[in-house]
Z-matrix of the N, CA and C atoms (Angstrom, degrees):
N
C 1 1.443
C 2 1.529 1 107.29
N 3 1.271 2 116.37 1 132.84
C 4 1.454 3 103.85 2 -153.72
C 5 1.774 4 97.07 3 -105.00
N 6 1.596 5 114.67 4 -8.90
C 7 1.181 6 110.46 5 162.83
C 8 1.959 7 116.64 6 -137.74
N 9 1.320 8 97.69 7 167.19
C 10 2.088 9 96.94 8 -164.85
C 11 1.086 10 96.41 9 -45.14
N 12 1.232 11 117.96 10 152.06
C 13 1.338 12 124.32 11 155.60
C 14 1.700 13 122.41 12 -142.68
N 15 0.869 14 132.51 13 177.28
C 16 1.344 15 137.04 14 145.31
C 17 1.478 16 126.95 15 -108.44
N 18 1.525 17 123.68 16 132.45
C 19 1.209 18 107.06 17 -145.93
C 20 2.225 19 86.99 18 -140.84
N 21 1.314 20 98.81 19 168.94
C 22 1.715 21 102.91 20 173.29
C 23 1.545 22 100.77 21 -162.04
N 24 1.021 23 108.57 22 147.62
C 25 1.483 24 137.41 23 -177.27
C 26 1.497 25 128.45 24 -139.52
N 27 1.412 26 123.53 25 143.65
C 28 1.340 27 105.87 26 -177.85
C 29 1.670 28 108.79 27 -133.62
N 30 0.925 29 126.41 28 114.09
C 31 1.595 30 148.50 29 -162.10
C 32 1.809 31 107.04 30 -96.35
N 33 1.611 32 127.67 31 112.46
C 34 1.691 33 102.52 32 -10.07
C 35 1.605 34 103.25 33 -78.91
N 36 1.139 35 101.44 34 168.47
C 37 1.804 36 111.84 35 177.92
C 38 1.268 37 111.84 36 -72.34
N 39 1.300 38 127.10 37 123.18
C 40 1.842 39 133.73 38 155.08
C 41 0.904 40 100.35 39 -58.83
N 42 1.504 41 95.21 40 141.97
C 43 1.481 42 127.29 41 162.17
C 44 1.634 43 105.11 42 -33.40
N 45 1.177 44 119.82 43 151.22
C 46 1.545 45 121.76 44 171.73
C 47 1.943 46 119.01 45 71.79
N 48 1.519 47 89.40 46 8.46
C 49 1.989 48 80.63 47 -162.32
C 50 1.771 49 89.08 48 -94.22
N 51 1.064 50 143.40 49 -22.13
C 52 1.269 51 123.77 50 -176.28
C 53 1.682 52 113.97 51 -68.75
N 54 1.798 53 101.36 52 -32.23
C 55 1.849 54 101.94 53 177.45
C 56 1.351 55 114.82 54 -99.52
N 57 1.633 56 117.41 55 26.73
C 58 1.548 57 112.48 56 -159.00
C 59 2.178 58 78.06 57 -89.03
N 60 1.273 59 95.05 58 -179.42
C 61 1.715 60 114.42 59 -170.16
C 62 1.423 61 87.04 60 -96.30
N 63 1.078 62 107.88 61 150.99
C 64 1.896 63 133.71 62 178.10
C 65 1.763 64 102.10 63 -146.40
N 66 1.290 65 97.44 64 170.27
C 67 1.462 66 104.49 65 -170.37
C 68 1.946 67 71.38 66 -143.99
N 69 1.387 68 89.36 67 160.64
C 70 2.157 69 142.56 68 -38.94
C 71 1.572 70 85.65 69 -41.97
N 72 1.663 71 84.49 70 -165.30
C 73 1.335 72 122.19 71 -158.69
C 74 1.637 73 97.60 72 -64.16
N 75 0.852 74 114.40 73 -37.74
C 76 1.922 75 126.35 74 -135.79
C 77 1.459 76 83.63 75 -110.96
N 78 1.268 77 164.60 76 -17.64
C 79 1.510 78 165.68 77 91.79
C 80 1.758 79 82.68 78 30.37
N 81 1.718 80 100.50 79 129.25
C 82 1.298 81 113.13 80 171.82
C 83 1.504 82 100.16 81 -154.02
N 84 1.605 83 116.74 82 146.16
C 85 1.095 84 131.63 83 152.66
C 86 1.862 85 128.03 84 -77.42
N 87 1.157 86 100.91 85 113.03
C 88 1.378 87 97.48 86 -173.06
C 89 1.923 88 108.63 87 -114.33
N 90 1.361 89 86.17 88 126.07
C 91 1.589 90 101.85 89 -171.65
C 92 1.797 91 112.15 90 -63.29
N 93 1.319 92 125.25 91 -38.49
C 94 1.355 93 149.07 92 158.25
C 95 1.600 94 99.34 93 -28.55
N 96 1.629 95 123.87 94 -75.76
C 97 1.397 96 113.93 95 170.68
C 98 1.180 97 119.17 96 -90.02
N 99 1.492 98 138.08 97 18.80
C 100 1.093 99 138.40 98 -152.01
C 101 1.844 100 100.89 99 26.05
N 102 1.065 101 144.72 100 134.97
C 103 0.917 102 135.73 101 149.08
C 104 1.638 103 102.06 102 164.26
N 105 1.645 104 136.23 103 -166.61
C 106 1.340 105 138.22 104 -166.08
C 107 1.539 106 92.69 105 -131.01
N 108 1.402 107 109.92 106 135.69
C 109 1.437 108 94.12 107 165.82
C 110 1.757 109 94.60 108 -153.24
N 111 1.711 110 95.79 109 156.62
C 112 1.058 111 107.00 110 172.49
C 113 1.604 112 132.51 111 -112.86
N 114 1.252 113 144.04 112 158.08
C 115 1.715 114 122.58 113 -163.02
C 116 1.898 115 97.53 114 -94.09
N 117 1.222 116 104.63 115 127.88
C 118 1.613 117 88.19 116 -178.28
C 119 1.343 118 119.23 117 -76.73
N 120 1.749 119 120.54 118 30.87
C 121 1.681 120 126.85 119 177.42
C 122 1.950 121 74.73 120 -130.08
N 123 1.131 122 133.97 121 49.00
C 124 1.298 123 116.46 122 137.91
C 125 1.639 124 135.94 123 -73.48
N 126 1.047 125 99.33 124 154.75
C 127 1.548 126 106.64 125 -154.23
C 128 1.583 127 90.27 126 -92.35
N 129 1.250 128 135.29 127 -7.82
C 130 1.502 129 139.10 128 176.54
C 131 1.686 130 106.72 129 -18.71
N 132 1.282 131 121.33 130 -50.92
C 133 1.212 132 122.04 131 -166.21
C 134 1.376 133 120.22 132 -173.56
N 135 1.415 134 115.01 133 73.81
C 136 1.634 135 122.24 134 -143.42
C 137 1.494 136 94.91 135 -59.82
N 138 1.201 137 115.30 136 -39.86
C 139 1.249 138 120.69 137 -170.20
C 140 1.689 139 137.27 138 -42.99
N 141 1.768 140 93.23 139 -42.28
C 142 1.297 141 119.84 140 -164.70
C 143 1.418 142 104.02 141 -151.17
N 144 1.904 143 106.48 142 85.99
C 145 1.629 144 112.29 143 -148.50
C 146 1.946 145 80.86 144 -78.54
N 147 1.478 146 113.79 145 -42.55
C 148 1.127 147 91.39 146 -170.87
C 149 1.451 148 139.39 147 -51.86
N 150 1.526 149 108.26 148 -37.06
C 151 1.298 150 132.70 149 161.96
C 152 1.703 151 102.55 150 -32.97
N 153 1.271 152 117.60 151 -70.33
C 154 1.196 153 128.42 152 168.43
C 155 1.359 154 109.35 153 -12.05
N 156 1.158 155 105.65 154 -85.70
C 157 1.627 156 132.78 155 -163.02
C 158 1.618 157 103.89 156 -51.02
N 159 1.368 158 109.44 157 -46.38
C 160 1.513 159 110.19 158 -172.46
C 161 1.575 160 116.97 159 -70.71
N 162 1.345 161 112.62 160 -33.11
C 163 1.571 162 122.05 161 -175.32
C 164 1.760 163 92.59 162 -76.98
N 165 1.234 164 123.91 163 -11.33
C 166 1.520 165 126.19 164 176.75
C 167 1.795 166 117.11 165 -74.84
N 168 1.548 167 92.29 166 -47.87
C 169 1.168 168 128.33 167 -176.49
C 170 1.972 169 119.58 168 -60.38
N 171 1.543 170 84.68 169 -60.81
C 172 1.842 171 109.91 170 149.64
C 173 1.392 172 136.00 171 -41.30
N 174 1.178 173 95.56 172 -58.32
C 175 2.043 174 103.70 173 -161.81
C 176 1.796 175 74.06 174 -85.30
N 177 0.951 176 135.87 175 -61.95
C 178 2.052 177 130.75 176 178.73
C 179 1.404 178 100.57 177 -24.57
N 180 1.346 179 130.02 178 -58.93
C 181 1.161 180 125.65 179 -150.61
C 182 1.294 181 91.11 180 -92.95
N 183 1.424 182 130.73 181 -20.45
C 184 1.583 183 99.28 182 -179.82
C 185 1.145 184 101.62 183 -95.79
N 186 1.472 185 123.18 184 -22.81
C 187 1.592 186 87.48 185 176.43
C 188 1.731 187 136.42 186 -56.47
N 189 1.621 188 93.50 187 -22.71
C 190 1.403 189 117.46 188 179.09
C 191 1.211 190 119.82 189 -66.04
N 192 1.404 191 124.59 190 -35.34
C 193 1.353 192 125.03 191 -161.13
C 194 1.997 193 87.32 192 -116.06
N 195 0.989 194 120.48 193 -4.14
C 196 2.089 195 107.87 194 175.45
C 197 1.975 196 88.85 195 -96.60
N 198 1.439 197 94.13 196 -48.88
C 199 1.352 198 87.24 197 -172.39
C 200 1.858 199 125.52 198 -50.07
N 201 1.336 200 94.59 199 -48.60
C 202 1.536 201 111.30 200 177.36
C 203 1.901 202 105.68 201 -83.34
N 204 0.960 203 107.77 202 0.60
C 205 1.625 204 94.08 203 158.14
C 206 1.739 205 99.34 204 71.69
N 207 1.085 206 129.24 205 18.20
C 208 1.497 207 132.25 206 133.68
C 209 1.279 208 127.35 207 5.66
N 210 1.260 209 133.76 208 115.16
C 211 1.460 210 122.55 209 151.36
C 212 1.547 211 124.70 210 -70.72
N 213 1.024 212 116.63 211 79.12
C 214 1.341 213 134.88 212 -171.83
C 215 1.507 214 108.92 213 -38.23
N 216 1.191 215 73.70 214 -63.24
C 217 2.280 216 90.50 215 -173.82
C 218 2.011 217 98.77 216 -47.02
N 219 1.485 218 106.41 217 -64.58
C 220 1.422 219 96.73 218 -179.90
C 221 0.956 220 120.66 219 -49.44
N 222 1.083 221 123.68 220 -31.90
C 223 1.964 222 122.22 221 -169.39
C 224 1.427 223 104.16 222 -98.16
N 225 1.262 224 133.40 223 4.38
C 226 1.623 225 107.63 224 -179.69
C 227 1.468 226 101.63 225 -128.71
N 228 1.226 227 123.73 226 173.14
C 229 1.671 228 128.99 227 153.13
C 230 1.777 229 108.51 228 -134.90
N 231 1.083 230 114.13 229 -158.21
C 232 1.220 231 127.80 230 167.17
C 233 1.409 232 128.83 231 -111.85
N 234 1.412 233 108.92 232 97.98
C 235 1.677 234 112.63 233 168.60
C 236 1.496 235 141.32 234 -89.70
N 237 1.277 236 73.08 235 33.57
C 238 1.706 237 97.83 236 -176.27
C 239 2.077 238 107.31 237 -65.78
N 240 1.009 239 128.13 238 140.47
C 241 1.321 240 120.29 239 -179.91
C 242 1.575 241 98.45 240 -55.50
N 243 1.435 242 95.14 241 136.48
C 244 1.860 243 99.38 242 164.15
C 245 1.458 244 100.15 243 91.89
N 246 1.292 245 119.06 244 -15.86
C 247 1.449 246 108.64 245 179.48
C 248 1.646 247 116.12 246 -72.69
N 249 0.906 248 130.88 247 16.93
C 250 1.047 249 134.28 248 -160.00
C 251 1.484 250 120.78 249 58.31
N 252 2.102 251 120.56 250 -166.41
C 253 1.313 252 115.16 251 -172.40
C 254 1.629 253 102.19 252 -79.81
């Protein structure tokens, strides 16, 4: 990778995860590592790099876990403030 990035992968890969949609824009699948990666000077949202990073982080994991047929419900909760532990 010839510049930083942040990148996610899902082992083994479902069907459909290299053409599934990712956020930001500039988020690419690269066949070389199999995997999604994003440039960490993306322009996604200059404003709110973290924002950035997380909707990167997000749309990755769902494609991973809808694509691969996941038990969603078991594996997640809510970390929303106030949601409790």
């Amino acid at each position: 990778m010839p510049i930083p990035a942040f990148y996610a992968y899902a082992y083994p890969e479902p069907a459909g995860f290299a053409t599934a949609p990712v956020k930001p824009a500039e988020a690419f699948y690269s066949p070389t590592f199999t995997d999604s990666s994003s440039p960490t000077t993306s322009s996604g949202n200059p404003q709110s790099p973290d924002a950035t990073l997380l909707d990167f982080l997000q749309t990755t994991y769902e494609a991973a876990a809808n694509l691969g047929k996941w038990d969603r419900a078991a594996l997640e909760r809510d970390h929303a403030p106030g949601a409790g532990a």
